[in-house]
C-alpha positions in Angstrom: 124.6 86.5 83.4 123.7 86.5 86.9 121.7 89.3 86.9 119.7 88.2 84.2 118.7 84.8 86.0 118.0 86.8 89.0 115.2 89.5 87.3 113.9 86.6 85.1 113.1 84.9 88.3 111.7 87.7 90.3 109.8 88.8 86.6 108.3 85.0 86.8 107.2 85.5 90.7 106.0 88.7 89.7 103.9 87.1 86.6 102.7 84.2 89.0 101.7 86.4 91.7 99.8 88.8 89.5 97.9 85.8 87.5 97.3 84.4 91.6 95.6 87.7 92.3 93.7 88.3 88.9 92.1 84.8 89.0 91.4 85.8 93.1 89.7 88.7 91.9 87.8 86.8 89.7 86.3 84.4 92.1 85.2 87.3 94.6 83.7 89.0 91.8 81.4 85.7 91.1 80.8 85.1 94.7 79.2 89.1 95.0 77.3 88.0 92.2 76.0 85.0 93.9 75.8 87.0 97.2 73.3 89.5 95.0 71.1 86.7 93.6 70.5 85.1 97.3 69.1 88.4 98.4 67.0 89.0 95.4 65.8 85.4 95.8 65.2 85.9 99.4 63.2 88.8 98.7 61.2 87.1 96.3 60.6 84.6 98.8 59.7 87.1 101.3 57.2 88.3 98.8 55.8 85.4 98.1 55.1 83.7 101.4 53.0 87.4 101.8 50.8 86.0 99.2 50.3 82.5 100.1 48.3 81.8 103.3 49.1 78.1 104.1 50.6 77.8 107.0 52.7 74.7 105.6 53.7 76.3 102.9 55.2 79.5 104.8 57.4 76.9 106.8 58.6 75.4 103.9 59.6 79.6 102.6 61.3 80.1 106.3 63.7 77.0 105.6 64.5 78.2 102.4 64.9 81.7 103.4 67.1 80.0 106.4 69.4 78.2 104.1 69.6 81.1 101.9 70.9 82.7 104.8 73.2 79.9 106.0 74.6 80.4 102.1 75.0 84.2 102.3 77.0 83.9 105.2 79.8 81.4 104.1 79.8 83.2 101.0 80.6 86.5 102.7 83.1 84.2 104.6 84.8 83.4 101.6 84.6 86.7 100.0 86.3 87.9 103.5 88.9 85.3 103.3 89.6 85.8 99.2 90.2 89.5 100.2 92.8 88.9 102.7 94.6 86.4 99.8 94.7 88.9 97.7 96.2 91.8 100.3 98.6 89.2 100.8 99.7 88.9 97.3 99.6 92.3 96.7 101.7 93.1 99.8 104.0 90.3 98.3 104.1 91.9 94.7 105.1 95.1 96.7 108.4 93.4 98.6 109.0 91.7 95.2 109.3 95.1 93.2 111.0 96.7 96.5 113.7 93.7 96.7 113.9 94.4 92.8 115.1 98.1 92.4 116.9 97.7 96.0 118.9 95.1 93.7 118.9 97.6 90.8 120.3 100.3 93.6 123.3 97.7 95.1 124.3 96.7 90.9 124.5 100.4 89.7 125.9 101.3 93.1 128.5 98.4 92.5 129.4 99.7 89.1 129.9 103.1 90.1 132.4 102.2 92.4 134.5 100.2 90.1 134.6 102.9 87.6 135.9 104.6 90.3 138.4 102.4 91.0 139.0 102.2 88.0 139.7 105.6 87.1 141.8 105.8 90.7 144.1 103.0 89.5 144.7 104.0 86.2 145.6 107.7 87.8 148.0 106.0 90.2 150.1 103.4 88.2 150.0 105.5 84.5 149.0 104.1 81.1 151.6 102.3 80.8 150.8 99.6 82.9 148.8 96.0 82.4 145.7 96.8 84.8 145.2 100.3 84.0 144.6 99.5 80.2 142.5 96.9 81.1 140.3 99.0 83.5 140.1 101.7 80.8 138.6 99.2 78.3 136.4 98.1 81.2 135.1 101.8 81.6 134.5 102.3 77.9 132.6 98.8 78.1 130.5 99.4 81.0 128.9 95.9 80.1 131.8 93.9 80.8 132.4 92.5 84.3 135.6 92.0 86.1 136.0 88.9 87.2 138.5 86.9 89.7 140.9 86.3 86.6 141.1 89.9 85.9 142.6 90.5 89.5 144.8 87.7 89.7 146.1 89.0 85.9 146.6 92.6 87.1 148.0 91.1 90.7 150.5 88.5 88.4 152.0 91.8 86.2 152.8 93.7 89.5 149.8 95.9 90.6 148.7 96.1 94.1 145.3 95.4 95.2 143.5 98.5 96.6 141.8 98.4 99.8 137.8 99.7 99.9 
């Protein structure tokens, strides 16, 4: 059971950190596109002010071209930042899934060594005895946990607790 909790709420970080970075993703793709329409429009205002010789007028072009600028630049500011966000979150999805099969490695690890034990017990103390039938049934049912009653069971009936 505990297990279960445990991957369902590293599967839920997982989910949350993937939907942070997708919609993270999504935002730097619209601020590229916004980056692309300043420079076309500051070329077309570049253009333009070529073909209008006011002098009032080409002031009024440099401002915008200015704040067009000004614009470009917090937007690659915020494309810059967005990026690191999502390097984060990716280098947190990457602990997440290392944390996750270093748990996977400690369970099965854990498991082997009680069917070891298992097996080690039942050898010493013969079929005959309480705890060795019940470790037997445990290592036909690899599902099934041993839990603090078990030992205290097998301690009440006379076996011996092994040392690691």
């Amino acid at each position: 059971m505990e297990s279960s909790v445990i991957s369902t709420h590293q599967q839920l970080c997982l989910s949350e950190l993937l939907e942070r970075s997708r919609r993270k993703e999504e935002e730097m793709s619209s601020f590229q596109d916004r980056v692309l329409d300043l420079e076309m429009n500051t070329r077309v205002a570049l253009d333009h002010l070529e073909s209008i010789p006011e002098k009032q007028c080409l002031m009024d072009n440099f401002k915008d071209l200015e704040e067009s600028q000004r614009q470009r630049e917090m937007l690659e500011q915020r494309y810059t930042k967005y990026k690191e966000i999502v390097w984060d979150l990716q280098h947190q999805l990457d602990e997440s899934k290392r944390r996750i099969q270093e748990y996977r490695d400690e369970k099965l690890d854990a498991t082997s060594r009680s069917l070891r034990l298992a097996a080690l017990s039942s050898s010493i103390k013969g079929p005959s005895t309480f705890l060795s039938s019940s470790l037997r049934s445990d290592t036909l049912s690899p599902h099934k946990r041993l839990t603090s009653s078990d030992l205290e069971d097998s301690l009440f009936n006379g076996a011996k607790p092994l040392a690691d």
